[in-house]
C-alpha positions in Angstrom: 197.2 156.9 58.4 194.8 158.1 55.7 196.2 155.6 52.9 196.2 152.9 55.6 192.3 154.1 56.1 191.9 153.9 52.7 193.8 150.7 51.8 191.8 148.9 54.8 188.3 150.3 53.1 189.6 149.1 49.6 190.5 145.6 51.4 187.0 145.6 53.3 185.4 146.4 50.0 187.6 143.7 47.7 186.8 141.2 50.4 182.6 142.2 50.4 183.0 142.1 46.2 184.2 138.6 46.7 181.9 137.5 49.5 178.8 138.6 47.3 180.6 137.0 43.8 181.4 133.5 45.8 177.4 133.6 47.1 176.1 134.6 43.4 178.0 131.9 42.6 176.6 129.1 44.9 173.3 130.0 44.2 174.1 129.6 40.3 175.8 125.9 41.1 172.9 125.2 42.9 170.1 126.0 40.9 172.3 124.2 37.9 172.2 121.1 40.2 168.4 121.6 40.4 168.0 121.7 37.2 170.5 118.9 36.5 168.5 116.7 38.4 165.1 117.5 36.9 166.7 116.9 33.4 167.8 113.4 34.9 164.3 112.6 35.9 162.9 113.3 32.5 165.5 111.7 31.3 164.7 109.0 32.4 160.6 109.5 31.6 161.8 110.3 27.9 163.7 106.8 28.3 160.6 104.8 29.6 158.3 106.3 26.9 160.2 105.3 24.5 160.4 101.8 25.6 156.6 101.4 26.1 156.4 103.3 22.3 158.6 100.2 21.1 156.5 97.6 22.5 154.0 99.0 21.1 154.9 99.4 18.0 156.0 95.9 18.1 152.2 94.6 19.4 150.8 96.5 16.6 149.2 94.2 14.0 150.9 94.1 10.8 149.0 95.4 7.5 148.4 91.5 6.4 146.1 90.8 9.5 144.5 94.0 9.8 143.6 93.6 6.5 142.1 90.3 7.4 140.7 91.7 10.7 138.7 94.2 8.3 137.6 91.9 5.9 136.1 89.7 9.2 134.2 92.6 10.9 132.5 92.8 7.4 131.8 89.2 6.9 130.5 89.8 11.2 127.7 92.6 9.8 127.0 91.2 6.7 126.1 87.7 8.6 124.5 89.5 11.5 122.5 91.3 8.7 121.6 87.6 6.8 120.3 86.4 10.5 118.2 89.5 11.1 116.7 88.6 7.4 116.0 84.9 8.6 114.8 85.4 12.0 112.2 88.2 10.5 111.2 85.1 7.8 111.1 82.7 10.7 108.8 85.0 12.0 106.6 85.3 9.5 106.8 81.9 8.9 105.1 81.0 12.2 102.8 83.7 12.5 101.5 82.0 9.4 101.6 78.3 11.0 100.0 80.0 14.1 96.8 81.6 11.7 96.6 78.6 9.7 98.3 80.4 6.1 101.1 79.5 4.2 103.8 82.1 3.2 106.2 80.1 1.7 106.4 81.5 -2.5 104.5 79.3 -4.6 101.9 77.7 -1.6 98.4 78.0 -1.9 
């Protein structure tokens, strides 16, 4: 009777060992799946990024017209600087007309 005792505790305890391996184990495959499916989504994030990164890129302006985009904003401040000189002469000009003098170079 006392090996059977023992052989049934053994059993018991084989059987817990088992129980508590097969629920470790669960919990492991689940959590895997968990993280399986967050890797999916950024996955597919990583995939969408990319594909807004090409278009892009492929909007971008090559070197040729930014070059030429430069060289216009200049030409824009350097015009905008030219009418600012005019409008202060046109100015001047009719202040002039308004108290009778004459600015332009070389009038009496």
């Amino acid at each position: 009777m006392f090996v059977r005792r023992w052989l049934s505790a053994l059993m018991l305890a084989l059987a817990l060992a088992a129980g508590a391996a097969l629920m470790l184990q669960r919990q492991s495959a689940k959590q895997l799946c968990d993280e399986i499916a967050l890797l999916r989504d950024e996955n597919r994030e990583l995939a969408r990024l990319r594909t807004d990164n090409a278009r892009l890129v492929a909007a971008q302006p090559s070197a040729a017209e930014l070059e030429q985009l430069r060289a216009d904003r200049a030409a824009v401040v350097q015009l905008r600087a030219e009418m600012e000189t005019l409008s202060a002469r046109l100015q001047a000009r009719e202040r002039a007309v308004v108290t009778g003098r004459d600015v332009r170079p070389g009038a009496k």
